[in-house]
Structure formats: C-alpha cells, structure tokens
C-alpha positions as CSV (number, residue, x, y, z in Angstrom):
1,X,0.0,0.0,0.0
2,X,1.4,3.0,-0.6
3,X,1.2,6.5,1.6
4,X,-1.6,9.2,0.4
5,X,-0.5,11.9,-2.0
6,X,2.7,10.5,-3.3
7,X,2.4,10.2,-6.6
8,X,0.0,13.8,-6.6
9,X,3.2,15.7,-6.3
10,X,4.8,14.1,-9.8
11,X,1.7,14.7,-11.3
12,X,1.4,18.2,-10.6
13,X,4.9,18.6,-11.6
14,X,4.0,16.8,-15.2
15,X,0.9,19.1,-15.7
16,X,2.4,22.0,-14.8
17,X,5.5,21.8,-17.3
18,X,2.7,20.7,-20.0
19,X,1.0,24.1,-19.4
20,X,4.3,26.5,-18.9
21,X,4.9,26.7,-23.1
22,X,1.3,27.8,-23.4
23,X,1.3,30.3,-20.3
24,X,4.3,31.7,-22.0
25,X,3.4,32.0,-25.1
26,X,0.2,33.3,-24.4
27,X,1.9,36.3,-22.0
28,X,4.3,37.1,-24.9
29,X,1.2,37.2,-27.3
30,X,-0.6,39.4,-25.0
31,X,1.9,41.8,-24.0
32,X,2.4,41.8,-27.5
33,X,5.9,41.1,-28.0
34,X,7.6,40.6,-31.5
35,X,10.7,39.5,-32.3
36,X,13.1,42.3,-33.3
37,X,14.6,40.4,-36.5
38,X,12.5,39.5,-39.2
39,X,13.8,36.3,-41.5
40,X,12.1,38.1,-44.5
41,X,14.5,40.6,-46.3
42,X,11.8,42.9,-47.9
43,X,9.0,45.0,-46.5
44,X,5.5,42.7,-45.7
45,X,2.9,45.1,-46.7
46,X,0.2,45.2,-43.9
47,X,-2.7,45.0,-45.4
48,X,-2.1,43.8,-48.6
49,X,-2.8,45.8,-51.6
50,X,-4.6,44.8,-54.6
51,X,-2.9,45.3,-58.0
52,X,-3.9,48.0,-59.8
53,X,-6.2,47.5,-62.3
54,X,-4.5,48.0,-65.1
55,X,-2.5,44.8,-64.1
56,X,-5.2,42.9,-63.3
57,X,-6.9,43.1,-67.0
58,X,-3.5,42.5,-68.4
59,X,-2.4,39.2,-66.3
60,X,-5.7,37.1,-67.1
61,X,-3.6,34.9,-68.8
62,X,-1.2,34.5,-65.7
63,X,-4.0,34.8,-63.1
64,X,-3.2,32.3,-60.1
65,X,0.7,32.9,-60.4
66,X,2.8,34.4,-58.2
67,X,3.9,37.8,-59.9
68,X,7.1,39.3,-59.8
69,X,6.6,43.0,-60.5
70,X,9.0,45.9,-61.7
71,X,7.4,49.6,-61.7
72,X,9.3,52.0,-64.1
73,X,8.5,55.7,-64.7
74,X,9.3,56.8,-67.8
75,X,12.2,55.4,-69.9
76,X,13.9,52.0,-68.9
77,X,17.1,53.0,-68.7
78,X,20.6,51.2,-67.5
79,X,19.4,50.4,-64.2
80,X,15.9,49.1,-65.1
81,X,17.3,46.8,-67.9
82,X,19.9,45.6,-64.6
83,X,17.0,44.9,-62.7
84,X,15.1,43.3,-65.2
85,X,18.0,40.9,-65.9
86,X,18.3,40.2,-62.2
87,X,14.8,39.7,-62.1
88,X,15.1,36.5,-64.8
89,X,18.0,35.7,-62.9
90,X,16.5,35.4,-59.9
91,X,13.7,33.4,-61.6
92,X,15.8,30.6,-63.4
93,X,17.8,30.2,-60.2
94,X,14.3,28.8,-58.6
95,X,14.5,26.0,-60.6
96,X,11.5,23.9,-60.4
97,X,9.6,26.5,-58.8
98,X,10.4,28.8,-61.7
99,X,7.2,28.3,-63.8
100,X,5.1,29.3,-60.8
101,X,6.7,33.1,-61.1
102,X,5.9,35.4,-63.7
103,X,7.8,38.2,-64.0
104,X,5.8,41.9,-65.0
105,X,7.0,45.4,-65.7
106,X,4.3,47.8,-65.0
107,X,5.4,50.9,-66.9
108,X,3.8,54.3,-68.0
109,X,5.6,54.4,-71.4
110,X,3.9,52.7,-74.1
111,X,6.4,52.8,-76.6
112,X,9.5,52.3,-74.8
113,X,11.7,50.7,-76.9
114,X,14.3,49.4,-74.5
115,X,11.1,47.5,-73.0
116,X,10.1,46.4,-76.6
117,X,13.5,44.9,-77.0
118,X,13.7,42.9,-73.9
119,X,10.2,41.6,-74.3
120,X,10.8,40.2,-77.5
121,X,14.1,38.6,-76.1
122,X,11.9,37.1,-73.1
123,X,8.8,36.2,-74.3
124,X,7.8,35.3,-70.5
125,X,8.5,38.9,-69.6
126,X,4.7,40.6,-69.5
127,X,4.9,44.4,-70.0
128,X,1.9,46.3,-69.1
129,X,1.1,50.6,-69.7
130,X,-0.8,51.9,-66.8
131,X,-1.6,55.3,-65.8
132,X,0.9,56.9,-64.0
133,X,-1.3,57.6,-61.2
134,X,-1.2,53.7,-61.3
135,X,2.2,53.7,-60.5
136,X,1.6,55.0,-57.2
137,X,4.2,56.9,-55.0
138,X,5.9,54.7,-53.2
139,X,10.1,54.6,-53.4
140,X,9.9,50.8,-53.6
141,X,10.0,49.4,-57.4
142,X,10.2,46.1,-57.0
143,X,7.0,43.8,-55.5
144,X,6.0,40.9,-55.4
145,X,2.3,39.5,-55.8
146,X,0.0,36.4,-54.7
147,X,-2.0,34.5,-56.9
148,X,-4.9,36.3,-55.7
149,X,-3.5,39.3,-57.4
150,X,-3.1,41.3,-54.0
151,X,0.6,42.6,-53.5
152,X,2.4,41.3,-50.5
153,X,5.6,42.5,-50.1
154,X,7.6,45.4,-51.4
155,X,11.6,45.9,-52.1
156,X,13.4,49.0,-52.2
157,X,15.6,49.9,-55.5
158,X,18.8,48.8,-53.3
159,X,18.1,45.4,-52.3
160,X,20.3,42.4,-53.0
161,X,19.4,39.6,-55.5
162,X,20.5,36.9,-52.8
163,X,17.7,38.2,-49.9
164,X,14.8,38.8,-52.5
165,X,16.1,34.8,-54.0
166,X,15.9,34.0,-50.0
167,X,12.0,34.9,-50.0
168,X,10.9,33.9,-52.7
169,X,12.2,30.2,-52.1
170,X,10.5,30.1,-49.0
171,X,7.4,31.6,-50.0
172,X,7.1,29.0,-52.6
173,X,8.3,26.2,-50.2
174,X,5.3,26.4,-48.1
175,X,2.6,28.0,-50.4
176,X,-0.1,26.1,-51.3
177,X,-1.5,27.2,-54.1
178,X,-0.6,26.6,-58.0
C-alpha cells in the first residue's frame, strides 16, 4: 500500500510543465511582443494591396501565379534593364519552382523601346502601360504579388538579389497554391 498523496506531487509537476509553453506564449502574445529580427529581407505590406487595375486586366492569362513586378516611370534606362536581368535571374535560379513566377514590368511608357527589345528577347516577360497615377508613389519598385493578385511584399531599388532569391524560395516552399 502506498502513503496518500505520493504520486500527486509528480503529477502536478508533469501538468504543470505541460502548461508552462502555453502560459508563456500566451503572455508574450498578449503583452504583445515581436521578435526584433525578421527572416524576410523585404518589407511585408500590412494589409495587402490589390494590383492596380490596369495589371489585373492585363495578367488574365497568368492569373493564379505568383507575380514578380518591376514599376518603371518613364524610360527604362541602364538600371531598369539591370534589374530586369536580375529579375530572370533570380527566376531561373528557382528551378523547379520557376514556372510558378511570372515576371511583370508595370510601366507608364507605351512605346518604350528598351522595353520592346527585352520583351521580345523574353517572351515570358509581361509588360503592361498603366496610368501613371497607377504607379503610385511609393520609393519601392520592386513587389511581389500572390495568386490572388493582391501585392504582399515590397523591395526597395537597393536590395540584393540573394535576400529577394531567400524569400521567394521560402514563399514557394510552403505556399499552397498553384
């Protein structure tokens, strides 16, 4: 036979290390606490935008892809056409994820002829005229776009082809759709 409340003691003990990780977690979440480092290397836009019209007639045919977009005001110079190659670059370097990617330069020059030139030397790149009040305001020309057609997260013109490569591979990792 064994003596009264010996085993009551472990017990406790058990349920109460079951219940610590939640009583944590739940004071961090309420206190609202965030990490201070981010793994992503662009900006999350909070909410998410949708695409401007314009973009939305135009990508019908690649509706339900993710969308890699490139805004350019007026003429695409040198540093556009750089971006635009890092863009594909970027792209190929996904591998098998690559077809899930389309890659879009939302410009307010119809005739550019820079843009003419590169679009007939990638036939996958989708160049589409909007307004220029369709360009918005922001600093940031590089975005990128869900399926849905809602932009998600934003790059300013200085960031590094290796962090933008970083998110995108993990965004495709554990995305679900296409």
């Amino acid at each position: 036979m064994r003596p009264p409340g010996s085993g009551r003691g472990t017990l406790l003990l058990i349920v109460g290390l079951l219940i610590l990780p939640f009583a944590v977690g739940g004071a961090l979440f309420v206190g609202g606490w965030h990490p201070e480092r981010s793994t992503h290397h662009g900006q999350l836009l909070n909410p998410p935008q949708l695409l401007p019209d314009d973009v939305l007639r135009s990508t019908g045919k690649i509706r339900g892809k993710w969308i890699f977009l490139l805004k350019v005001r007026g003429a695409c110079q040198a540093e556009c056409i750089g971006r635009l190659d890092e863009m594909r670059r970027i792209q190929v370097s996904l591998n098998k994820d690559m077809g899930r990617l389309h890659r879009v330069v939302l410009t307010d020059r119809p005739a550019d002829p820079n843009l003419a030139e590169l679009s007939s030397a990638q036939p996958d790149l989708l160049v589409v005229v909007a307004q220029a009040d369709g360009l918005g305001v922001s600093a940031d020309p590089l975005y990128l776009a869900d399926p849905q057609g809602r932009l998600i997260m934003s790059y300013p013109p200085d960031a590094a082809a290796k962090g933008v490569r970083a998110d995108l591979e993990r965004l495709l990792k554990f995305a679900w759709t296409d």
